[in-house]
C-alpha positions as CSV (number, residue, x, y, z in Angstrom):
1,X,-78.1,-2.2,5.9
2,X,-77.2,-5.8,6.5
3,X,-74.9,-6.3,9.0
4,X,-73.0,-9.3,6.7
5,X,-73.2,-6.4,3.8
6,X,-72.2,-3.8,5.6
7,X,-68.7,-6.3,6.6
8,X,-68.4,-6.8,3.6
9,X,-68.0,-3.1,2.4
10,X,-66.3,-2.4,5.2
11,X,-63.6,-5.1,4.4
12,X,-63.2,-4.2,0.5
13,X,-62.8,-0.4,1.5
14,X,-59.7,-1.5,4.0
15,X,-58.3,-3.8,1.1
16,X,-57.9,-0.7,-1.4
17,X,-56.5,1.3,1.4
18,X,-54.1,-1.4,2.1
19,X,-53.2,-1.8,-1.8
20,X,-52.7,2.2,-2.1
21,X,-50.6,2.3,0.9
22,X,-48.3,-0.5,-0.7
23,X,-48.1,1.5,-3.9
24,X,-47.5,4.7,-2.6
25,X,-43.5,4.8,-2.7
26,X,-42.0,4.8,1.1
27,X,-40.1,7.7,2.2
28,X,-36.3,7.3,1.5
29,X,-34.7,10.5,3.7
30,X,-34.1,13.1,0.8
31,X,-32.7,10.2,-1.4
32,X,-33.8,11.7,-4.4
33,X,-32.9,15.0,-3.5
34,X,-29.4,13.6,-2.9
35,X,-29.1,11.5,-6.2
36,X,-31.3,13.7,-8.4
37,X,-28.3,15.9,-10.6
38,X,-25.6,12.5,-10.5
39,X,-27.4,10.0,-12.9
40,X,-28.3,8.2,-10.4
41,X,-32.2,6.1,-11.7
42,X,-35.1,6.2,-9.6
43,X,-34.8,2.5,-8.9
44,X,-31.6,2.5,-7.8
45,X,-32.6,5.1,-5.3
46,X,-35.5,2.9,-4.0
47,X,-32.9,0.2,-3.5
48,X,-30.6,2.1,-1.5
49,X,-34.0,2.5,0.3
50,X,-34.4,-0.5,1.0
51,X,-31.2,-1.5,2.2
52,X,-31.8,1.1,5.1
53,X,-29.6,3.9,4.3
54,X,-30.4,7.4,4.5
55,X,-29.1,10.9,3.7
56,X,-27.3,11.3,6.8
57,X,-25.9,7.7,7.0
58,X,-24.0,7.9,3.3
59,X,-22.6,11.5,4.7
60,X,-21.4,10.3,7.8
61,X,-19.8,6.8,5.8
62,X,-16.2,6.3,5.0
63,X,-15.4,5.8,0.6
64,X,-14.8,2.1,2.1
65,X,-18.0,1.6,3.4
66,X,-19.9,3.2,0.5
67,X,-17.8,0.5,-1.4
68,X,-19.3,-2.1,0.4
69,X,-23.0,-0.2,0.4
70,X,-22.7,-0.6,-3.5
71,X,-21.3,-4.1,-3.6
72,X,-24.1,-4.6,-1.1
73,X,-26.4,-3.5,-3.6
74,X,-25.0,-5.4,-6.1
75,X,-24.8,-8.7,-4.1
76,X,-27.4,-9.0,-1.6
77,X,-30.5,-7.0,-4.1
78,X,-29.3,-8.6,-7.0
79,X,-29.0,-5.4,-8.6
80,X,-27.2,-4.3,-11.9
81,X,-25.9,-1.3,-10.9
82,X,-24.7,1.1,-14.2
83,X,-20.8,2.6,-14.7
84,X,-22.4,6.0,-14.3
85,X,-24.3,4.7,-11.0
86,X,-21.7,4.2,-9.3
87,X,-19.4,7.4,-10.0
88,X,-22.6,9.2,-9.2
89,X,-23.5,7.6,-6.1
90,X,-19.9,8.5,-4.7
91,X,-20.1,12.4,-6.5
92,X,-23.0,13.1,-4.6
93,X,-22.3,12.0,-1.5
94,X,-18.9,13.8,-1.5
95,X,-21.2,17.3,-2.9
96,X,-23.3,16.9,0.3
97,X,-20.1,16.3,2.5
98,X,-18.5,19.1,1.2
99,X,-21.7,21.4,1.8
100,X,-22.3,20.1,5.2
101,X,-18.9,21.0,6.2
102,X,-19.3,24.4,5.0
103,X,-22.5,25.2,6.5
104,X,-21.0,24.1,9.9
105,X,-17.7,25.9,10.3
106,X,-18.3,29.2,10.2
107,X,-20.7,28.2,13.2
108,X,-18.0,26.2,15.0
109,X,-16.3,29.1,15.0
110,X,-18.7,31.4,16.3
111,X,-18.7,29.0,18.8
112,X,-15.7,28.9,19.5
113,X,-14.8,32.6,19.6
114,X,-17.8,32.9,22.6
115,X,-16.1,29.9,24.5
116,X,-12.4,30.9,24.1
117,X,-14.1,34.6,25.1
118,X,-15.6,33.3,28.0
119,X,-12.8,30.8,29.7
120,X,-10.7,34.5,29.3
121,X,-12.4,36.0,31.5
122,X,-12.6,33.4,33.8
123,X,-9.1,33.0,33.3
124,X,-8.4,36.7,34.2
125,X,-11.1,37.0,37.2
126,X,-9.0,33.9,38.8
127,X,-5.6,35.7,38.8
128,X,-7.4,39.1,40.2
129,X,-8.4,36.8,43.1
130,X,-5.4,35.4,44.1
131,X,-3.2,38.7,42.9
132,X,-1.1,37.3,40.5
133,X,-0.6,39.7,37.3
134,X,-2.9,39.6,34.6
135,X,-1.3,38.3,31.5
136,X,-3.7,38.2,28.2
137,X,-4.7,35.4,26.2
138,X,-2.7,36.5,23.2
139,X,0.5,36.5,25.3
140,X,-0.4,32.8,26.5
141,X,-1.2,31.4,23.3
142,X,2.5,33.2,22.5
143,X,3.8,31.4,24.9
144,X,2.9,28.0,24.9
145,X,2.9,27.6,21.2
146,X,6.8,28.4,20.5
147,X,7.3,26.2,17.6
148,X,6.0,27.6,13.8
149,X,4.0,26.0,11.5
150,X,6.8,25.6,9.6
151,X,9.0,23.6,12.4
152,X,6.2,22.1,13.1
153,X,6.0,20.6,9.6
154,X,9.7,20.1,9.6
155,X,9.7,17.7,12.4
156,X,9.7,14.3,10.2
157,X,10.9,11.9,13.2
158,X,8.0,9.5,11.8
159,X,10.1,9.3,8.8
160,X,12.8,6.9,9.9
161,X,10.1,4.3,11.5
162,X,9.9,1.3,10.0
163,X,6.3,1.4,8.0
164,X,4.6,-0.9,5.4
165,X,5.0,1.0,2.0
166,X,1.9,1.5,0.1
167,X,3.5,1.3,-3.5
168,X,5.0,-0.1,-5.8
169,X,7.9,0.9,-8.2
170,X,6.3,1.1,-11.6
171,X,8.0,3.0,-14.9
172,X,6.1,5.8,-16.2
173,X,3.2,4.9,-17.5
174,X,2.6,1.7,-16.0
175,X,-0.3,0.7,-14.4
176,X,0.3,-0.8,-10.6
177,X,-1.3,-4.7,-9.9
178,X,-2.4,-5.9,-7.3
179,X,-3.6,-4.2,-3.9
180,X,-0.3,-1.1,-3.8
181,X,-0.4,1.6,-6.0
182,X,2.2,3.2,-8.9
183,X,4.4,5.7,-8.8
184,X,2.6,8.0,-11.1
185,X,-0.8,7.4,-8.3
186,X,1.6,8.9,-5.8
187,X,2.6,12.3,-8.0
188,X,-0.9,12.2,-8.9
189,X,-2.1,12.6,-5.0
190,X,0.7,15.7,-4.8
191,X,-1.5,17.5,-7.3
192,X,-4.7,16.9,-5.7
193,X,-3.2,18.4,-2.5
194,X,-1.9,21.4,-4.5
195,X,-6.2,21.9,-5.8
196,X,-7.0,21.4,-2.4
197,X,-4.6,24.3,-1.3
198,X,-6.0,26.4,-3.9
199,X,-9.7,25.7,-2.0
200,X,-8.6,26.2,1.3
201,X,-6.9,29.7,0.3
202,X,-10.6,30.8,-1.5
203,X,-12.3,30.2,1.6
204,X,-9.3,32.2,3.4
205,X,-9.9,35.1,1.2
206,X,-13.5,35.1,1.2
207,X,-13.7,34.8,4.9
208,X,-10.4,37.8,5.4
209,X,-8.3,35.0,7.3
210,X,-4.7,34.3,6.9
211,X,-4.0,32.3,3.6
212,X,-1.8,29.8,3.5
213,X,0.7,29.4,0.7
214,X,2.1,26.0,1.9
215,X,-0.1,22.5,2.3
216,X,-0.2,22.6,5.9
217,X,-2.4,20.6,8.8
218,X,-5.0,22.9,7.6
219,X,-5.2,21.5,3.8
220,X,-4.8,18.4,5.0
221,X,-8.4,18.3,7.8
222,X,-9.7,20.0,4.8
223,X,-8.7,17.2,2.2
224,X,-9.9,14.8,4.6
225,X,-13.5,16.6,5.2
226,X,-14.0,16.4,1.8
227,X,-13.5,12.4,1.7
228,X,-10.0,12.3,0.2
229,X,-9.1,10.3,3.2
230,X,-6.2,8.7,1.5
231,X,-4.2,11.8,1.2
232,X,-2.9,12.6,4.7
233,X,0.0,14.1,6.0
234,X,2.9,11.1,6.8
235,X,2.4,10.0,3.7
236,X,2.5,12.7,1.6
237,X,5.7,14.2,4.1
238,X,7.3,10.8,3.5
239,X,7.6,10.9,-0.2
240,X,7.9,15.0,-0.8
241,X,11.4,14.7,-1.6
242,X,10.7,12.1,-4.8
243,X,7.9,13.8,-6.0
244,X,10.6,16.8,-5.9
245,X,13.1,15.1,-8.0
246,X,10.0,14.0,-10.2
247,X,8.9,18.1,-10.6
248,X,12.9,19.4,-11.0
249,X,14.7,16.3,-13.7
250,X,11.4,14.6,-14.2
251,X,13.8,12.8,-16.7
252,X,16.3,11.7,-13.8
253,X,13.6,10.9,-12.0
254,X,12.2,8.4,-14.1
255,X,15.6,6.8,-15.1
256,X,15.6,6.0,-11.7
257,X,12.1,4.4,-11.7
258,X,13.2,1.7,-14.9
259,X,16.5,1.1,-13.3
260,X,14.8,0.1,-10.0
261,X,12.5,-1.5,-11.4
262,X,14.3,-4.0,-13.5
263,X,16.5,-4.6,-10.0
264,X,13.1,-5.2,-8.7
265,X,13.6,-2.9,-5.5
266,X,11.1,-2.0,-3.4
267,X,9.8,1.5,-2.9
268,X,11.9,2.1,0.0
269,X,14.9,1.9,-1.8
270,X,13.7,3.8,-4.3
271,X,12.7,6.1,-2.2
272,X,16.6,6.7,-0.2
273,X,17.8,6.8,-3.8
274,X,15.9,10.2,-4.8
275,X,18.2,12.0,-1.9
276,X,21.5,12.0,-3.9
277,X,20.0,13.6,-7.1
278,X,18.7,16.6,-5.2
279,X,21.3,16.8,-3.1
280,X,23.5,17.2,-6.3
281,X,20.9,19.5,-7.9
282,X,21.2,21.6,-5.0
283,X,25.4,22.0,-4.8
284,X,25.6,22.6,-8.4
285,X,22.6,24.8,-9.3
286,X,21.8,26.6,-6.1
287,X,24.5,26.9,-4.1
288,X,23.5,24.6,-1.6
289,X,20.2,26.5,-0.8
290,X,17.8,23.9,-0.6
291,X,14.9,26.5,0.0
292,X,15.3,28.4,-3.3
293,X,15.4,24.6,-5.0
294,X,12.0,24.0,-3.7
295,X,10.9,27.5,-4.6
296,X,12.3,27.2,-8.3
297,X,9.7,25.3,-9.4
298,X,5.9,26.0,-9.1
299,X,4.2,23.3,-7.9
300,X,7.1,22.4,-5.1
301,X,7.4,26.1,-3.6
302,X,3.9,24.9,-2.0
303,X,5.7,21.9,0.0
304,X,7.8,22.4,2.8
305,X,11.5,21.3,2.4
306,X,12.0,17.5,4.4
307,X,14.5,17.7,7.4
308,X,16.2,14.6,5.8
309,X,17.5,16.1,2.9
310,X,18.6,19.7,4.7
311,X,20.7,17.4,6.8
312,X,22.5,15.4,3.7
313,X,22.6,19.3,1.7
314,X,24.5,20.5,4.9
315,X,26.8,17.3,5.1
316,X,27.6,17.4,1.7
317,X,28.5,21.3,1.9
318,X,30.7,19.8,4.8
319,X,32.7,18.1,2.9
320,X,34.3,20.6,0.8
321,X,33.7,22.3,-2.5
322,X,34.9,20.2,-5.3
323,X,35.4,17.6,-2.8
324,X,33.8,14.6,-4.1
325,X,32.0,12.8,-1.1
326,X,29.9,9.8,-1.1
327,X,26.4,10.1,0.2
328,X,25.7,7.1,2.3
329,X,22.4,6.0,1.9
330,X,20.2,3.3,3.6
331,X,21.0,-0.5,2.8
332,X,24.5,0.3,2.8
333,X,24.6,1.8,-0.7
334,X,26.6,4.8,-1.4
335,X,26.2,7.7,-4.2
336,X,29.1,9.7,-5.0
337,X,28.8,13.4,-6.3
C-alpha cells in the first residue's frame, strides 16, 4: 500500500475514534443512580457533570452550598432548571445522606465497643502494676458522668446571653418577609423534631437499645445527620416555653402574637411575655406542678420543662396562694396573676 494512502486511512480511522469518544457520555460518579427515582432529567444530570460535582461531593455538602450548586447551575450554565428539579435534586441527596449514615453506625459502634474494650484492659493492667484496686469501667463512667440527661438538658445558662433572634413576630397565618422567619416556621420546626424522635426511637427498638421518650442530644445529631441543620438544640431550648403556651391555649397564645405585633415588638419580648401565661396555667390548673403541665398535652410531654419557667412557678408559689404577685419580666414590664 502507498505510504501517503496508508496515512491517509490511518488518519480517518483516529478521526471516528475521536468523534465516538466525544459522543460517548462521560462518566458522572453514579449521578444517574443518585437522581434516577426524584425527577430529576438526564440533562440536568449531565450538567451537574459538568460543573464537577460528584456523588460524594453533594453528600458531604451543606443545604447552603447545594443552594449555591443549583444557582450555579442556573447562572453560570445558563440552565432552566424545572420546580420539580430542584425539590428533587435536594430529596435525593438528603435519601443518600440518610442511607450513608445508616450504613455507617452500626459499624462505628462496633468500633467503638473493640476500642472502649481494649483501653479497659489497658486501663486495668496499669492499676495491677502499680497496686492500686481495680475499679471497672462501668463504675468510672458512674462516676465521672454525675449529671442526667435530664439536668443536662435543664441547664439553659445560654438562655439569658444576649443573641440575634432569628424571627419575627407574625399573627397566625402570616407569612414572614424578608431574611427571619414567622412564628408559625418556628412551631413548625417543634413538629419536625417530634418525627425525628419518632425515627430515632425505631432505630432504638430495632437495634434493642434504650429509647428515648424526650428530644434529647441524640435526636438532635440525628436531625442534623439527616440535613435538617437548622433545627438544633439552643434554639429549639430557647423557645420551648412559647411553643408550650402555643400547644396548651393555642388561643392565648395567638392573642399574644396580634397584640405584639401591632406594638411592633420584637421576638424577644414576645418571647419573656409567654412566661406569665404558663406560669398562671400552672397555679390554677396543676397545682403548681410544672411537670404534669408539660405532660398534659401530647406533643409537649416529649420536651423537657425550661429551668426559667420552674424558677418563676416556684417564685410565684412563694408568694402565697391567692396572693396576687406580679411577675417581673424582662424590659421592666410586669404581669400580674
Amino acid at each position: 500500500m502507498d505510504p501517503v494512502e496508508a496515512f491517509r486511512c490511518w488518519d480517518v480511522r483516529m478521526a471516528a475514534a475521536a468523534a465516538a469518544l466525544m459522543a460517548a457520555p462521560p462518566p458522572r460518579g453514579g449521578l444517574e443512580e443518585l437522581f434516577r427515582d426524584y425527577g430529576v432529567r438526564y440533562q440536568t444530570v449531565e450538567k451537574i457533570g459538568e460543573l464537577g460535582f460528584t456523588v460524594s461531593t453533594l453528600v458531604a455538602m451543606k443545604e447552603e452550598e447545594l443552594e449555591d450548586m443549583i444557582a450555579a447551575l442556573c447562572h453560570v450554565l445558563r440552565w432552566d432548571l424545572l420546580v420539580g428539579e430542584r425539590f428533587g435534586i435536594k430529596a435525593a441527596v438528603r435519601t443518600e445522606r440518610r442511607r450513608r449514615h445508616l450504613d455507617v453506625v452500626p459499624l462505628a459502634a462496633e468500633e467503638h465497643e473493640g476500642f472502649s474494650q481494649e483501653g479497659l484492659s489497658e486501663e486495668i493492667a496499669a492499676a495491677a502494676s502499680v497496686g492500686e484496686p481495680c475499679e471497672t469501667h462501668k463504675k468510672k463512667k458512674k462516676k465521672n458522668n454525675k449529671k442526667s440527661e435530664e439536668e443536662e438538658e435543664e441547664e439553659e445558662g445560654e438562655e439569658d446571653r444576649q443573641r440575634e433572634h432569628p424571627f419575627i413576630v407574625t399573627e397566625p397565618g402570616e407569612l414572614a418577609r424578608g431574611k427571619k422567619n414567622g412564628l408559625d416556621y418556628l412551631f413548625h420546626l417543634y413538629e419536625l423534631c417530634r418525627g425525628f424522635l419518632v425515627q430515632v426511637q425505631a432505630m432504638a427498638r430495632e437495634r434493642g437499645q434504650k429509647c428515648p421518650t424526650k428530644v434529647t442530644n441524640q435526636v438532635f445529631r440525628f436531625a442534623k445527620d439527616a440535613g435538617a441543620s437548622y433545627i438544633n438544640k439552643p434554639k429549639m431550648r430557647h423557645y420551648v416555653h412559647c411553643y408550650a403556651l402555643h400547644c396548651l391555649d393555642e388561643e392565648a397564645s395567638n392573642g399574644l402574637r396580634r397584640a405584639f405585633k401591632e406594638r411592633g415588638e420584637n421576638v424577644g419580648a414576645w418571647r419573656q411575655a409567654c412566661y406569665a401565661p404558663l406560669v398562671e396555667m400552672a397555679g390554677k390548673r396543676h397545682g403548681w406542678d410544672v411537670d404534669a403541665m408539660f405532660a398534659s398535652q401530647a406533643r409537649l410531654a416529649i420536651w423537657y420543662v425550661p429551668t426559667r419557667l420552674r424558677q418563676l412557678c416556684h417564685a410565684a408559689r412563694g408568694g402565697g396562694a391567692g396572693e396576687e404577685r406580679p411577675l417581673r419580666l424582662a424590659g421592666g414590664d410586669s404581669v400580674g396573676f
